[in-house]
DSSP file (Angstrom, degrees, kcal/mol; ACC not computed):
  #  RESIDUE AA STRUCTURE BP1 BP2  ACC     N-H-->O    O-->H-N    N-H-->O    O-->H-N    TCO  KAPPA ALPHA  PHI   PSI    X-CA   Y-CA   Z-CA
    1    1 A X              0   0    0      0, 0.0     0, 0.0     0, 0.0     0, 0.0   0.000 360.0 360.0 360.0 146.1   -4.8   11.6   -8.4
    2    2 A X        -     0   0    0      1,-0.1     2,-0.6    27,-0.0    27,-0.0   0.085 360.0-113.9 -50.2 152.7   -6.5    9.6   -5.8
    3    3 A X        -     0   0    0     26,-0.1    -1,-0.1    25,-0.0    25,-0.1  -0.943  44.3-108.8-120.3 146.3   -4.0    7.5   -3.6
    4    4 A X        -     0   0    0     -2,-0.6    26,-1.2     1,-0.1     2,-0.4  -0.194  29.2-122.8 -60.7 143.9   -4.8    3.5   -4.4
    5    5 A X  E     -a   30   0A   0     44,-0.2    47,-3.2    24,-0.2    46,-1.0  -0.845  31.0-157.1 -92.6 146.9   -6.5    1.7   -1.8
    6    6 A X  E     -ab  31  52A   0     24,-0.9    26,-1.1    -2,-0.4    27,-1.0  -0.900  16.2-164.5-136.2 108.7   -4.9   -1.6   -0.4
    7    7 A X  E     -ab  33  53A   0     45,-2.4    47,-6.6    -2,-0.4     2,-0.3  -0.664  12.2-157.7 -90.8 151.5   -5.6   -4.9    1.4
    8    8 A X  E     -ab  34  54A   0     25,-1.9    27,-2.1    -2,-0.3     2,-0.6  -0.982  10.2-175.5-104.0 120.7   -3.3   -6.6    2.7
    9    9 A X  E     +ab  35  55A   0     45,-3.0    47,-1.3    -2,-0.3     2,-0.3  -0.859  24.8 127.0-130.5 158.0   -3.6  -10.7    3.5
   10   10 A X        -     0   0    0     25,-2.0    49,-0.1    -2,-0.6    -2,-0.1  -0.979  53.2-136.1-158.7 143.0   -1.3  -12.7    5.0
   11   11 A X  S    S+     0   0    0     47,-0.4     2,-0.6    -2,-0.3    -1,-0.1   0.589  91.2  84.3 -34.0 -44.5   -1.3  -15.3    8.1
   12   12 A X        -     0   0    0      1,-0.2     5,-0.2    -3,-0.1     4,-0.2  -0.747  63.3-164.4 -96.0 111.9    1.9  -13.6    9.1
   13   13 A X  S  > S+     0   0    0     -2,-0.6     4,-1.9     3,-0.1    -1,-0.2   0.976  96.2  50.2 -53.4 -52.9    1.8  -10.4   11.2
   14   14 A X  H  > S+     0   0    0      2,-0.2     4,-1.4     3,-0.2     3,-0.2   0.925 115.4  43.7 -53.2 -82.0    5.9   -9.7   10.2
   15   15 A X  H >4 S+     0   0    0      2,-0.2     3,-1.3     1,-0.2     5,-0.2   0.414 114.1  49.0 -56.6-110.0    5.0  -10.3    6.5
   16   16 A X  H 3> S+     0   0    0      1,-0.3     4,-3.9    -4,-0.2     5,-0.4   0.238 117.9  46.2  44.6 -87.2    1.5   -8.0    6.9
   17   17 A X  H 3X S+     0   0    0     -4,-1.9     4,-2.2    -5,-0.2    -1,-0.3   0.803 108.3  49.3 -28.1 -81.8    3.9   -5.6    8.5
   18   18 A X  H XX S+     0   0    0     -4,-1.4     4,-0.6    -3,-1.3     3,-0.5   0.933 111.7  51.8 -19.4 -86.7    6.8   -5.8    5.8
   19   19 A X  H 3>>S+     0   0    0      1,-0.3     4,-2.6     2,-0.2     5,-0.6   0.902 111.7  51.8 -39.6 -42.1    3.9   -5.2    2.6
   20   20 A X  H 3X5S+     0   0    0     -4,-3.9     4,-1.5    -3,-0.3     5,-0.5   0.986 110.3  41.9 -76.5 -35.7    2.7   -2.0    4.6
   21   21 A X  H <X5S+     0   0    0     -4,-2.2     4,-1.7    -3,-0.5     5,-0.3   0.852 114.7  48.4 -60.6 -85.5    5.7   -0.4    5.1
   22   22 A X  H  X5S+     0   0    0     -4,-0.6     4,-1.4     1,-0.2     6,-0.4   0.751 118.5  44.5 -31.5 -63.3    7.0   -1.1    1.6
   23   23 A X  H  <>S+     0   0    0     -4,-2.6     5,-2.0     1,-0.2     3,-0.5   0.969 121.7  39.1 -42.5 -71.7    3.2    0.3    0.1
   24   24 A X  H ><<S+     0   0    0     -4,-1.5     3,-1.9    -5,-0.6    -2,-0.2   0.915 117.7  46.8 -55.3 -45.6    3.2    3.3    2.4
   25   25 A X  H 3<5S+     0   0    0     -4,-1.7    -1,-0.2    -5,-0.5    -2,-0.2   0.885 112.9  49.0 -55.3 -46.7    6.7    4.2    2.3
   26   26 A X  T 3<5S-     0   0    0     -4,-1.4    -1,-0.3    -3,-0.5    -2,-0.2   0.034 108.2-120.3 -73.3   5.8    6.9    4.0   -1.2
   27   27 A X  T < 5 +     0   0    0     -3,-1.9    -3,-0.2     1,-0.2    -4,-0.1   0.735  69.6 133.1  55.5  23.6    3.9    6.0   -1.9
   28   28 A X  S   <S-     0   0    0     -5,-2.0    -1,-0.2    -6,-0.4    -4,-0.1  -0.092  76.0 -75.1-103.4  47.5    2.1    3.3   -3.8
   29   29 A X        -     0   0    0     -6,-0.2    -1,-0.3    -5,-0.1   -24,-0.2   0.352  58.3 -53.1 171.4-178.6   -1.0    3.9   -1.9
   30   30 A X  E     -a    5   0A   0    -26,-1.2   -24,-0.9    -3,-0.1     2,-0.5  -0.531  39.5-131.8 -78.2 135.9   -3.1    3.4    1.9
   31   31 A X  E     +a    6   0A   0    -26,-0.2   -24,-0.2     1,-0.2    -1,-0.1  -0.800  34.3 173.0 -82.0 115.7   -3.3    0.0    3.4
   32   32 A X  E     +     0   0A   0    -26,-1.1     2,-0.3    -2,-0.5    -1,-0.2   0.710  61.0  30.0 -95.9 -29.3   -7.2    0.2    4.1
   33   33 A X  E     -a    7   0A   0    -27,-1.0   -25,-1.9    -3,-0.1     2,-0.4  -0.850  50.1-172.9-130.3 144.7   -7.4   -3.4    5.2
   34   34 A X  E     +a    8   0A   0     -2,-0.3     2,-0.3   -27,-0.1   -25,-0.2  -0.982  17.9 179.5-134.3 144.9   -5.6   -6.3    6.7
   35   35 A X  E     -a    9   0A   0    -27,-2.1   -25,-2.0    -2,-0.4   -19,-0.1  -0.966  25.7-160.2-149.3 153.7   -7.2   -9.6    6.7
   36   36 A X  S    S+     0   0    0     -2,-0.3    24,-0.4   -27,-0.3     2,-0.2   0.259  77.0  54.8 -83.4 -45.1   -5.9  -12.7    8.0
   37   37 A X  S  > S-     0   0    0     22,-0.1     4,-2.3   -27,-0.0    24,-0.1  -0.808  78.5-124.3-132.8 138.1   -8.3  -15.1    5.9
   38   38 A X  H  > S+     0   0    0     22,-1.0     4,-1.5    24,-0.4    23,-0.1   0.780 114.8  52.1 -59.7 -21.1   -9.0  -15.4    2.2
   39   39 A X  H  > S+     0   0    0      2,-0.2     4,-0.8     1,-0.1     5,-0.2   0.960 113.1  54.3 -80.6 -46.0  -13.3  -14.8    2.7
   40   40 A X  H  > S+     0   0    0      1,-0.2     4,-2.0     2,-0.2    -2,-0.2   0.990 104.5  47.9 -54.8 -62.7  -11.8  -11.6    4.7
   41   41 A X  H  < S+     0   0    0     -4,-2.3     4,-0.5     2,-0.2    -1,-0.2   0.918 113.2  49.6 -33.9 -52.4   -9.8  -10.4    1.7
   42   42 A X  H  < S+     0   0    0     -4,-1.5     4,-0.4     1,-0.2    -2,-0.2   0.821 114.8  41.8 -38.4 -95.7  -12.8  -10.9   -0.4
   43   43 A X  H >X S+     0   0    0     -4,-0.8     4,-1.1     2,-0.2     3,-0.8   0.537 114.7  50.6 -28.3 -46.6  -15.2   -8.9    2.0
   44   44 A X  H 3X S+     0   0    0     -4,-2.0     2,-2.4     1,-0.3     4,-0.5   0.632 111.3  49.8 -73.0-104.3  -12.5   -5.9    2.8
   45   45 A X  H 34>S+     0   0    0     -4,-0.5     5,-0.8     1,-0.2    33,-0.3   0.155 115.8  43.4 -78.3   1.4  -11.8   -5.4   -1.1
   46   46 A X  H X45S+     0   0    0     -2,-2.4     3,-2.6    -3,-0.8     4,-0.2   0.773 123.0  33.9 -92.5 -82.9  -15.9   -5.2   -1.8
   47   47 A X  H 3<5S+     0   0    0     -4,-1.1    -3,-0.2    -3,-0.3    -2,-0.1   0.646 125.9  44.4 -36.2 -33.4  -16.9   -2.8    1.3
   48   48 A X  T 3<5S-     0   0    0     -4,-0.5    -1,-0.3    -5,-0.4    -3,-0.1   0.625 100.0-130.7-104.2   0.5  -13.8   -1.0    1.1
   49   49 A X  T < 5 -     0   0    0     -3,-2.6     2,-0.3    -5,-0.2   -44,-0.2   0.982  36.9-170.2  70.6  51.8  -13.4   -0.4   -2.8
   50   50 A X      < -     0   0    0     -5,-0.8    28,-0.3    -4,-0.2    -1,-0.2  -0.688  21.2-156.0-103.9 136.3   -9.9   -1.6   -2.5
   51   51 A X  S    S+     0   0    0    -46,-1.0    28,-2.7    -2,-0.3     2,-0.3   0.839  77.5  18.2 -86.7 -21.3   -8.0   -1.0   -5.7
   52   52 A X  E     -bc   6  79A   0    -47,-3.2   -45,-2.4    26,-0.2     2,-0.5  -0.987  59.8-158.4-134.3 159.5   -5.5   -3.9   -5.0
   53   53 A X  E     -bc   7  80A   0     26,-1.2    28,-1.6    -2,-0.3     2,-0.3  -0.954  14.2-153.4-134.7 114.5   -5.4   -6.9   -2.7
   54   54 A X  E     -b    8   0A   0    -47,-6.6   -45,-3.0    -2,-0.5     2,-0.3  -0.735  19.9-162.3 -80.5 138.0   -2.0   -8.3   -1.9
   55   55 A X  E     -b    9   0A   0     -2,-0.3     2,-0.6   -47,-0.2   -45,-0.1  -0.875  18.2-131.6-106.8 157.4   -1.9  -11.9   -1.1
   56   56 A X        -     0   0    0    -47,-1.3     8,-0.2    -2,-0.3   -45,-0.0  -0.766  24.9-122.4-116.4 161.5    0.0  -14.2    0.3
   57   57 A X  S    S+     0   0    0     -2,-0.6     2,-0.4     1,-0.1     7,-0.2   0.604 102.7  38.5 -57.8  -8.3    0.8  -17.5   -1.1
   58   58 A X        +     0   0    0      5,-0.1   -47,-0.4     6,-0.1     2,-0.3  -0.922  68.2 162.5-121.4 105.7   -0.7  -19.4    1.9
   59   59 A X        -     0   0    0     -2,-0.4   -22,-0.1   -49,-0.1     5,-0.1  -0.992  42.3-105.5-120.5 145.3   -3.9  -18.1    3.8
   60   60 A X  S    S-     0   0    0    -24,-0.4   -22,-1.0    -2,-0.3     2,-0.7  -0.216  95.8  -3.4 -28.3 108.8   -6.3  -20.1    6.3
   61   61 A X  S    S+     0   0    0    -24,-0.1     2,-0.2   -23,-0.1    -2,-0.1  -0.745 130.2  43.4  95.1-120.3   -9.8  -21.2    4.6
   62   62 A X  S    S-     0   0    0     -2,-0.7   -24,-0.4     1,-0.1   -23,-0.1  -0.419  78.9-145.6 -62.7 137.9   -9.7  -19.6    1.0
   63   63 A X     >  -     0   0    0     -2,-0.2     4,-4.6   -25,-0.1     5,-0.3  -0.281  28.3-106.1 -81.3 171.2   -6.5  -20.0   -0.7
   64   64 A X  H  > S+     0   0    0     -7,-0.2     4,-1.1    -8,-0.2     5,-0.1   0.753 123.9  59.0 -88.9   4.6   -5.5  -17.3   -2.8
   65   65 A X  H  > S+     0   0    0      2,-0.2     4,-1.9     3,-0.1    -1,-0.2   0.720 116.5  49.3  21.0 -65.2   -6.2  -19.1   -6.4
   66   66 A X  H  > S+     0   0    0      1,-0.2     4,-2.0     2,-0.2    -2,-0.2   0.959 107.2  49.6 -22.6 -77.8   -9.8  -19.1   -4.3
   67   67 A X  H  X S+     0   0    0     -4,-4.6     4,-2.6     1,-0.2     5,-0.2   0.859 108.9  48.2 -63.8 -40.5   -9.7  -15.8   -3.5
   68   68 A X  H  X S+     0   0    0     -4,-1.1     4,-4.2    -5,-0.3     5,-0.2   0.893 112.7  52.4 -67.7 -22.7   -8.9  -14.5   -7.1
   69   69 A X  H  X S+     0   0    0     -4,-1.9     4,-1.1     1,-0.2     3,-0.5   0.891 110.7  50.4 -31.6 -77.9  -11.9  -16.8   -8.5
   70   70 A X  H  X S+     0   0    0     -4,-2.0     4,-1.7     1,-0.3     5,-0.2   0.478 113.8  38.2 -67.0 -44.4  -13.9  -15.1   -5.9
   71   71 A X  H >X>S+     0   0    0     -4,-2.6     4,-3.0     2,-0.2     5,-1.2   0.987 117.1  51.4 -57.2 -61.8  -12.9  -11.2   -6.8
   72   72 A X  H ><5S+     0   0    0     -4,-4.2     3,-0.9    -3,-0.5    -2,-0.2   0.977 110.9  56.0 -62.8 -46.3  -13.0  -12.0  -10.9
   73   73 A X  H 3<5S+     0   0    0     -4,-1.1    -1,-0.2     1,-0.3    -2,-0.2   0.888 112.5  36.9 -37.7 -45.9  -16.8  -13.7   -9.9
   74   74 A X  H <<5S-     0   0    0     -4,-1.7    -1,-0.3    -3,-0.5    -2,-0.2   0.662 114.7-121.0-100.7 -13.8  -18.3  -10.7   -8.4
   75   75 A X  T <<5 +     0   0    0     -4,-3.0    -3,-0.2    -3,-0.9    -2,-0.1   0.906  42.8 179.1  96.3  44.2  -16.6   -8.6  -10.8
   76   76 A X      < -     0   0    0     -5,-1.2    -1,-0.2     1,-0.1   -30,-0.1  -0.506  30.5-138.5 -87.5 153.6  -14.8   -6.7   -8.3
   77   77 A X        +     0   0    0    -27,-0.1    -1,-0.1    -2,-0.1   -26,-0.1   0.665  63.8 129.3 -41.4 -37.2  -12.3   -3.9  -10.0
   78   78 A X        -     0   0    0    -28,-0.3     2,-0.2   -33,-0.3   -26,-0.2   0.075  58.3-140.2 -33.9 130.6   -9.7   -5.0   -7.4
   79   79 A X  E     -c   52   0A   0    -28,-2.7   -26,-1.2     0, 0.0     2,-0.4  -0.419  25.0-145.1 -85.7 170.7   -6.0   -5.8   -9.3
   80   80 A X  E      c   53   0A   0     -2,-0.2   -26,-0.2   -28,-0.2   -28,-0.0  -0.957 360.0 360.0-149.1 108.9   -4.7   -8.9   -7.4
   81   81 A X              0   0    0    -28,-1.6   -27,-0.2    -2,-0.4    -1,-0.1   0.478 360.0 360.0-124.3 360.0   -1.0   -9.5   -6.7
């Protein structure tokens, strides 16, 4: 099987940090992306095929409520936690 692709976004480099270890360590699949911003999250999980996009409960610009709109609109496969 394929190992999942994963963005990450979060405001906080230490939380960023935290989610990748726990993904990678744990063998729930490669963090392809990190983004900073909710419009980033968007873009990395269409260019990069990402099969999940973690968020965090605050980001700059889109919120994530925003951001899931934005995924289920374009019809992106991306799961969303």
């Amino acid at each position: 099987m394929a190992e999942k692709k994963v963005v990450i976004a979060s405001q906080c480099k230490l939380l960023m940090g935290c989610f990748r270890v726990v993904i990678e360590s744990m063998r729930i699949g490669e963090v392809v992306g990190e983004a900073s911003r909710g419009s980033e999250a968007v873009e990395m999980a269409k260019e990069l095929g990402a099969d999940f996009v973690v968020l965090e409960g605050s980001l700059p610009g889109r919120g994530p409520v925003e951001v899931i709109a934005e995924i289920r609109r374009l019809k992106l496969p991306s799961k969303v936690m």
